[in-house]
N, C-alpha and C positions, 0 to 999 in steps of 0.2 A: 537561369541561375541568378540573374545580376536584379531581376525582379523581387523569388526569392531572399536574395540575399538583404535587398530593403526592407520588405517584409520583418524579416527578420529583425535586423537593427531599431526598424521603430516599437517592437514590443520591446527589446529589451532597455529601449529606452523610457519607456513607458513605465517599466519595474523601475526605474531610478530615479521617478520621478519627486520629489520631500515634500512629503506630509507637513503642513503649516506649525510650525511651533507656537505651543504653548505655553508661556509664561504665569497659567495659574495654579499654584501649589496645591498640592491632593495627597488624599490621606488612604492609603487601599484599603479592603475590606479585611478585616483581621476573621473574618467566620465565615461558614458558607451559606450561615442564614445571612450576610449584608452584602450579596455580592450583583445583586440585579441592575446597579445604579453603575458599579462597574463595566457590567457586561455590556450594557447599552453605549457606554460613551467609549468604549473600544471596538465598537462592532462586533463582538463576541471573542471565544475562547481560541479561536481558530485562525487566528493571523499573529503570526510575530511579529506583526509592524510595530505591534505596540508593547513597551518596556514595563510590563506589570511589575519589577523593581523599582520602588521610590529611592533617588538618591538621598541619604539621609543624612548628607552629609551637609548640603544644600538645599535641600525640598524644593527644587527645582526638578524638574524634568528633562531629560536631554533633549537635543533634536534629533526625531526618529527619522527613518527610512521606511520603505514599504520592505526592504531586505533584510532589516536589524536583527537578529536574535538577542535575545533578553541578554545584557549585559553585564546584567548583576550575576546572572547565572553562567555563564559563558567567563566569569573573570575578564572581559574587556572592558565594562564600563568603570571597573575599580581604575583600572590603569588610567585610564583616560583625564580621570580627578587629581593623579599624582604627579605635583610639579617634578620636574628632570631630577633637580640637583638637592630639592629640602628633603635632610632624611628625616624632619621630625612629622612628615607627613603622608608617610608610607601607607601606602595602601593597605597592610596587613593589620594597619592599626584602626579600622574602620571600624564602626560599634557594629555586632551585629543585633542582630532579632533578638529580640530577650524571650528565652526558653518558655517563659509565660504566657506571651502573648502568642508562640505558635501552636503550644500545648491547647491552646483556650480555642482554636482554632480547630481542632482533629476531632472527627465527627466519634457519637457514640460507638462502642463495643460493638452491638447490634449493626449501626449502619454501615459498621468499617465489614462485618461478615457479611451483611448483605451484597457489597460491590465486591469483598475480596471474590466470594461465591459467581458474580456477573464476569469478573476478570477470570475466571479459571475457565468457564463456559465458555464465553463468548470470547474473550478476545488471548487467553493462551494459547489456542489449537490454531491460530493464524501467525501470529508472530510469540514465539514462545522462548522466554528471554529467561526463567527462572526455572527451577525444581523444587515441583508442587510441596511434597512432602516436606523439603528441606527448608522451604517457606514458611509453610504453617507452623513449623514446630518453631522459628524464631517467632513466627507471629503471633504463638499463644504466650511464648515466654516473656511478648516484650508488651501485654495487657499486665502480668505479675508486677511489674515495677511498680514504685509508686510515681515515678517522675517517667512518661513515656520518653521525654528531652532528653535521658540521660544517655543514651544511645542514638546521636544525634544521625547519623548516616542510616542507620536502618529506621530513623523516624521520617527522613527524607523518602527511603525505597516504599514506606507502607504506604503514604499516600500519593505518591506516585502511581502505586495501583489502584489505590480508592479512584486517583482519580482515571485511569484507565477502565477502571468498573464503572464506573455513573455513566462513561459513553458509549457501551455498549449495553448499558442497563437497560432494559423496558421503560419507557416512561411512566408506564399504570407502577411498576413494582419500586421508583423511583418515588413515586407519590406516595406509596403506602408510609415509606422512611424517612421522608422529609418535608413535612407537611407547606403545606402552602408553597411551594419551591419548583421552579418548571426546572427542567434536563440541564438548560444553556446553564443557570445561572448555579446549580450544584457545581457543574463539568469545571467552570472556571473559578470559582472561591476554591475547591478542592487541588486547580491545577497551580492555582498563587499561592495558596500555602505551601504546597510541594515546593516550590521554587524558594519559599524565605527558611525551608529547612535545607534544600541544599545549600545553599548562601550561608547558611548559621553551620551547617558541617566541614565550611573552609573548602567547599570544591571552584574550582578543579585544580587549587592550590597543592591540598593533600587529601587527593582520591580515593577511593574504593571502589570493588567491581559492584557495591551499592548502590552508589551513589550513579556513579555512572552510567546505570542502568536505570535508575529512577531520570537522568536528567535526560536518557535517550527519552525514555516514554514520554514525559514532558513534551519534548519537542518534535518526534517523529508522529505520536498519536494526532498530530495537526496539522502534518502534509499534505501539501496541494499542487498536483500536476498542472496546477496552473501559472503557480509563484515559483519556480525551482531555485529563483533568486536567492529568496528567503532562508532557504535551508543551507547555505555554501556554508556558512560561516560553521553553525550549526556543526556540519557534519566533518568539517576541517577539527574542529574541539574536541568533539570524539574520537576522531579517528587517534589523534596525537596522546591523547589520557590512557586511550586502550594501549597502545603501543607501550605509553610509560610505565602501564600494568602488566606486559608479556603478554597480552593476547593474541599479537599478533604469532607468537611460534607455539607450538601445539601442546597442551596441557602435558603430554604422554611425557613430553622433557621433566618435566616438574612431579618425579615420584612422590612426591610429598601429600599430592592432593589426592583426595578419592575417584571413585570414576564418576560421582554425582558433579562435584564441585569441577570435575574437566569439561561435563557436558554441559551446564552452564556456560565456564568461559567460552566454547566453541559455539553456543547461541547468540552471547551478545555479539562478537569478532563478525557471524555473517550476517549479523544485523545490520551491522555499519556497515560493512562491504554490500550487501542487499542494495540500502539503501544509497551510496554513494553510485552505484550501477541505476538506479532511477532517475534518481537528480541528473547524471550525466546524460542520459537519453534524452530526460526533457527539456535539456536547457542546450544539445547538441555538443557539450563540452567535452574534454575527456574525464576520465576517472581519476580520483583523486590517489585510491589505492594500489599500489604499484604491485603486480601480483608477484613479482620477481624476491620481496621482502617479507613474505610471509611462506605459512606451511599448515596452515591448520586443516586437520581433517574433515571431509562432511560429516554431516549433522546424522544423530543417529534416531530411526523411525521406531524405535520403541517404547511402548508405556510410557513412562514417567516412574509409574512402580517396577518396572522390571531395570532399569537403570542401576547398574550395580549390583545385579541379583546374578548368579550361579546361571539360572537358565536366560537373562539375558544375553551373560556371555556367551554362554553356549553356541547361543546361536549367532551373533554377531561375528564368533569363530566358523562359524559354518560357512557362512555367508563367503567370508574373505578367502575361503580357500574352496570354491563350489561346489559344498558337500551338501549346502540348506538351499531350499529353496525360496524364493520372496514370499514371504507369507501374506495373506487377505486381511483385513480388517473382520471383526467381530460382523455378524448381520445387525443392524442399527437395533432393531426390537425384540434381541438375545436377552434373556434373563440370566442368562450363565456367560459371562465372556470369557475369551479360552484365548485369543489373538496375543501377542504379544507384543501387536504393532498397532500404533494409533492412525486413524482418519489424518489427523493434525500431521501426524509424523511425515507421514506419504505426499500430502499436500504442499510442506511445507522444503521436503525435499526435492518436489518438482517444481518449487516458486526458484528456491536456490538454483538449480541446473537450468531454466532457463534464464537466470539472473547472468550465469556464468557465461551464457554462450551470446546474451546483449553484449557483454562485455568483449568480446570476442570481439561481436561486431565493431563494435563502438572503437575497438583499439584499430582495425583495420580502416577505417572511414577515417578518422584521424590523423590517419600514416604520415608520414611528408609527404610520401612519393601517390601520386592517384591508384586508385586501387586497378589492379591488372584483370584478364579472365580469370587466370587460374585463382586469384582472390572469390572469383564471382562463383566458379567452381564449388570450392573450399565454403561458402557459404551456403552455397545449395546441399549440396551433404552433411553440412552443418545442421537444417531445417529438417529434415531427411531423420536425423539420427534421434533429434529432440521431438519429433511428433511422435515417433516408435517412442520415447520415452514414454510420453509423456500418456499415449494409451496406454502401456501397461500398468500404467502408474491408477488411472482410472478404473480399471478394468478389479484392480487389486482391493477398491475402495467398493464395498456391498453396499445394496442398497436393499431400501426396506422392500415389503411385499405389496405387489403394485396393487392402489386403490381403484375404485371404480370412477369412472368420470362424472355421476353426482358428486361422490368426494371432491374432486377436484376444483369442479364449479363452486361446490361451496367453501370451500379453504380448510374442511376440517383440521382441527387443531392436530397437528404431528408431534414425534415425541424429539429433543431435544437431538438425540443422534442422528435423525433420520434427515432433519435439516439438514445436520452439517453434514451427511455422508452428501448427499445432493448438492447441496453447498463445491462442497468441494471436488466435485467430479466435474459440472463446471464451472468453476474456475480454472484448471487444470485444461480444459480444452479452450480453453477464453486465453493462456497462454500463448500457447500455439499460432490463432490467429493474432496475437498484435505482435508477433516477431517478423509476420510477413509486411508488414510495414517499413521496414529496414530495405527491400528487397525495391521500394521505389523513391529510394534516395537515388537524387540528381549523377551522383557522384559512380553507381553502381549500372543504373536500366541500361545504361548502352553495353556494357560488357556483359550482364545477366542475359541482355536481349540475346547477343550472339550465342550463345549456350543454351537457351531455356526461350524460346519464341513466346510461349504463353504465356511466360512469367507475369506480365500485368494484368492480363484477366484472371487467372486464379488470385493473386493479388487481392482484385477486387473483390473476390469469391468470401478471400477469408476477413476482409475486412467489413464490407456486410454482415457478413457471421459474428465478428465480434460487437458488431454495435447493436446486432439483434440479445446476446447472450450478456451482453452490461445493462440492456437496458433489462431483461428477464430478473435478471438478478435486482435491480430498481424496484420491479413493478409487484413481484410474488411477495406476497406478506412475511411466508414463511421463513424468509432472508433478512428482514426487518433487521434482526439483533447481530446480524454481521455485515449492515450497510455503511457501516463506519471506516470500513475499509472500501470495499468496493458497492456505491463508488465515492466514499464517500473520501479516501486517498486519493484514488486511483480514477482517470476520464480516457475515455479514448479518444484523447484528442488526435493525435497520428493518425486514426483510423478513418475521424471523421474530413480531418483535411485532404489524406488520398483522393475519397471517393466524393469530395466535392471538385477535385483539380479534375477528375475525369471526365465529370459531370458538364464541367468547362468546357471541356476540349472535344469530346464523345457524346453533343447530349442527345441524341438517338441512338448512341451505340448500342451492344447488346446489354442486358441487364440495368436500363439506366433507370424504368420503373422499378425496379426493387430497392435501385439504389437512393431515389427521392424517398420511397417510402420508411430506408430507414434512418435518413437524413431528418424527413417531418417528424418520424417518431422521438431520437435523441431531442430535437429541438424544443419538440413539446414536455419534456421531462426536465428538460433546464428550467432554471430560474438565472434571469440575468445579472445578479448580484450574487448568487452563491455557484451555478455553474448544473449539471447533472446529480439531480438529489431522488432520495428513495421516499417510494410513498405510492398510493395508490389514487385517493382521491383529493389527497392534496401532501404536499413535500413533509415527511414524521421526522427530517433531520434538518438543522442548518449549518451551513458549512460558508460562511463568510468571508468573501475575496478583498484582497484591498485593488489598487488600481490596474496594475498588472494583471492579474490574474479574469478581473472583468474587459480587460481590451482581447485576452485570448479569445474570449467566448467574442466580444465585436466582431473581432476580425474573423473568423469561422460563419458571422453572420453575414458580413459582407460578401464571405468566396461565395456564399448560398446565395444572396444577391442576384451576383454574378451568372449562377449556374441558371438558374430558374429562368434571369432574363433570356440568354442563350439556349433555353426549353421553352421558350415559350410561353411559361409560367408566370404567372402572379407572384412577386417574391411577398407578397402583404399578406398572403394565404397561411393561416397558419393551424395545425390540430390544435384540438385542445387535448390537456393532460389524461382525460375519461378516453378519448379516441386512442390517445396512443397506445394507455394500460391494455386496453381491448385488444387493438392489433396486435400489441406484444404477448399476450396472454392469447392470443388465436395460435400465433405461431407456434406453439411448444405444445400448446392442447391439441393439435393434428398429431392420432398415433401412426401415421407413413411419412415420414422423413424423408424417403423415395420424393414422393410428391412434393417436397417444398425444398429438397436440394438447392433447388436451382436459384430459389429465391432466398432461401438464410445463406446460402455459402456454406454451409455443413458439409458441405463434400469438395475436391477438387475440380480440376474440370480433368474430362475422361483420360485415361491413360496414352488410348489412342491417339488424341492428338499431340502426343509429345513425341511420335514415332521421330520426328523429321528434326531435329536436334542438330545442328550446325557444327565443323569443328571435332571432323570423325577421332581428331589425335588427342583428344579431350572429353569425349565424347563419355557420357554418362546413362548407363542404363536406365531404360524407359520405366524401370521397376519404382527409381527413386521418387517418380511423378505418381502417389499413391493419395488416395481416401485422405484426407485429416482422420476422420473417425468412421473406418470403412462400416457399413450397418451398424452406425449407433445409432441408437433411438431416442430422442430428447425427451422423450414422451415416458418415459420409464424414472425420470431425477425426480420424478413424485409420485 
């Protein structure tokens, strides 16, 4: 523990560390054709280190942190400028952006549909913040204007999604619309003008659920399980804006609104709580969100079009008093869809219920008092409850009609749904396993052990399993256009630190060759400046750490170090990126899952051996020690 816990301390000191100030005044890129010169001397669009707000008051630059959120946008760097006691100096009297210069900024007609089009695709069915319909119709009324400016919050929200579109856009269909223009340097002139239209809308002085939702995407589209630092501030400013908007208690209070405009509020509200349950696991903190002060209900899995329709409620009445049953998603390559429930919806309600039950955790690891058996219990049934979830939840999502394994080898092009059904079945089982990472905190394996004797080799089981099915998700082409989330948020780092500390301590144990091999495979898909990036023959995303977040990835290289010396091992040995794609593309091309059990972790370990369960007066039926995905077949997600 007293190891760990140095550990500990010297990364987070590491995130504290200040970036050298700069004393020479800079002018940012007012377009998204000037933004390359930008992108390079901030290390890209993907770190908040750097305050892409010019104070204008001074054209000076503050002094950053590697933790800073954009100040200008956050309303802290205004404060910051205004003396205590002059009021002729008030911050609210700050010039803003003149409507011209951001107007001059906002990409054409055509490219603004191009990304709106990328953002409905690719990045609504994962974090789905808005109501498609109720979008568009403001977003064709608000081309009508002659002044886009004149509607400064909703000129804020639209490129906020432009720029949410560019980063999950193709970079071939990016280049068709922006000529001579690579991905990085679109994503960030796109994400700075969003930010000088919220700044010119007076947020988060006087908010809107526009704005505020433009300033989440701003900031959360750039998360790094690396930096969790970064985002505190971040996600404190949201959290307190929503609240000052009533998001926090549940639309159904407020007759006034439609049922469209509740199911938006009840998106962003488990955005931020989403998100605040992430942040807290990465950085070991608690939650910012007090569950005791809110009420909002979950999110509801259907359509987007059936949202306020006759027969969506129907059935959402059905559901609540169990008269309907959980309905399937369409088959990905239906001509006719008949479902009433999206891929998105189902996915996105099992990201939430396992968000819920981290939270869970996270409150209990935090307690004052050390957590007890019955604690250890109460988690184990916890795990228990969210795997049965989370298959049926899988189970629910169709997939297309399986191709031939020529197909397969050659990637043939799929069609748009059949990804994401794939996509999202696993991810939903990628769930599953990084929650059992909880389960070898310091704080718990002694009291789990008394209960649950196998508890750390299953462990190990699901923790291999998730580092095989994040890097799957890396290395398939066909994921390409939603690697912006995973892994391009999202790392398993917990995952990989487990089954390096085994490696340590175990390293002939059982399974410890499967477990090097999925250690050299993450390793080789890193890149030591950006961290676990997607790509095949070489990384098609960057995702830029500042200090902090590159000493995660050191110190992960060090415990490997360690472990290797302690096997035996050459720690100088390392795959290369083509070796890794291979093995990880072997593993999921085998159609008997039987057969590689034992090496992905795709199953538990047998039933049988949990017969012998300590603690008869506590004692928990051997039923709970079950399959993750009893006969799934990984070989079927394409």
């Amino acid at each position: 523990m007293c190891k760990e816990a140095e550990e500990l301390d010297t990364l987070l000191s590491n995130q504290n560390e200040l970036v050298e100030l700069s004393l020479r005044s800079h002018s940012p890129p007012t377009s998204v054709g000037r933004t390359r010169t930008m992108y390079h001397q901030t290390g890209g669009f993907g770190s908040d280190a750097i305050d892409i707000f010019p104070q204008e008051a001074t054209g000076i630059p503050p002094a950053r942190t590697p933790f800073m959120v954009d100040e200008q946008a956050s309303g802290i760097g205004s404060l910051s400028l205004s003396p205590i006691w002059t009021s002729d100096q008030d911050a609210r009297r700050r010039p803003r952006e003149p409507q011209s210069d951001i107007q001059s900024s906002v990409p054409t007609r055509k490219q603004c549909d191009m990304l709106l089009e990328s953002y409905i695709r690719n990045y609504h069915p994962l974090v789905p913040l808005i109501h498609i319909s109720s979008f568009v119709e403001q977003y064709n009324d608000c081309w009508t204007k002659q002044n886009l400016a004149d509607d400064k919050s909703f000129l804020a929200f639209m490129l906020a999604i432009c720029f949410a579109g560019a980063i999950t856009c193709p970079k071939e269909a990016l280049a068709c619309s922006f000529a001579s223009e690579n991905k990085e340097d679109i994503a960030a002139g796109l994400r700075h003008t969003a930010k000088k239209a919220l700044h010119a809308s007076g947020f988060p002085h006087t908010p809107t659920l526009a704005t505020l939702t433009a300033y989440i995407i701003c900031q959360a589209t750039c998360m790094r399980d690396e930096e969790p630092l970064s985002c505190v501030a971040f996600v404190g400013l949201a959290l307190r804006v929503a609240q000052a908007l009533g998001l926090h208690k549940d639309p159904s209070h407020f007759r006034s609104l439609s049922l469209t405009n509740r199911e938006t509020r009840r998106r962003v509200w488990w955005h931020i709580v989403h998100i605040d349950v992430l942040i807290a696991t990465a950085s070991g903190l608690p939650p910012l969100v007090d569950t005791a002060s809110w009420d909002v209900r979950p999110l509801s899995e259907l359509k987007d079009e059936y949202i306020g329709t006759i027969e969506g409620s129907l059935y959402e009445e059905g559901l609540s008093k169990g008269l309907q049953p959980l309905a399937h998603t369409d088959q990905p390559d239906t001509s006719i869809p008949k479902s009433l429930v999206s891929p998105g919806g189902i996915l996105v309600e099992g990201k939430l219920r396992t968000s819920s039950l981290m939270r869970q955790f996270l409150a209990k690891l935090c307690h004052n008092s050390p957590p007890s058996q019955m604690v250890a219990v109460e988690l184990r049934l916890m795990l228990k409850d969210l795997t049965q979830d989370l298959q049926s939840r899988i189970e629910r999502i169709e997939i297309a009609s399986v191709t031939t394994g020529s197909d397969r080898d050659h990637h043939v092009e799929r069609s748009h749904a059949a990804r994401l059904h794939s996509w999202a079945r696993l991810l939903l089982s990628t769930f599953a396993d990084g929650l059992w990472t909880f389960t070898c905190h310091p704080l718990l394996s002694r009291h789990l052990t008394d209960v649950w004797p196998t508890i750390f080799d299953e462990a190990l089981l699901h923790c291999r399993s998730m580092l095989f099915k994040v890097a799957y998700l890396a290395c398939n082409p066909d994921f390409d256009i939603f690697s912006w989330s995973w892994p391009g948020n999202h790392q398993p780092l917990h995952a990989v630190a487990v089954i390096l500390h085994s490696l340590e301590d175990r390293p002939d144990g059982s399974g410890s060759r499967e477990s090097q091999d999925a250690i050299d495979m993450i390793f080789a898909l890193r890149d030591p400046s950006h961290g676990l990036v997607a790509g095949t023959e070489y990384p098609r995303m960057k995702r830029p750490l500042v200090a902090g977040g590159t000493e995660a990835w050191s110190h992960l290289a060090r415990l490997r170090t360690k472990a290797w010396r302690a096997a035996g091992l050459n720690p100088d040995v390392f795959w290369t990126r083509q070796e890794a794609v291979e093995f990880c593309m072997s593993m999921f091309s085998n159609s008997s899952t039987e057969a590689r059990a034992g090496e992905t972790g795709l199953r538990s370990l047998n039933r049988e051996e949990d017969a012998h369960l300590n603690q008869p007066e506590i004692m928990i039926d051997t039923q709970d020690v079950m399959p993750l995905f009893d006969n799934y077949d990984l070989s079927i997600l394409w």
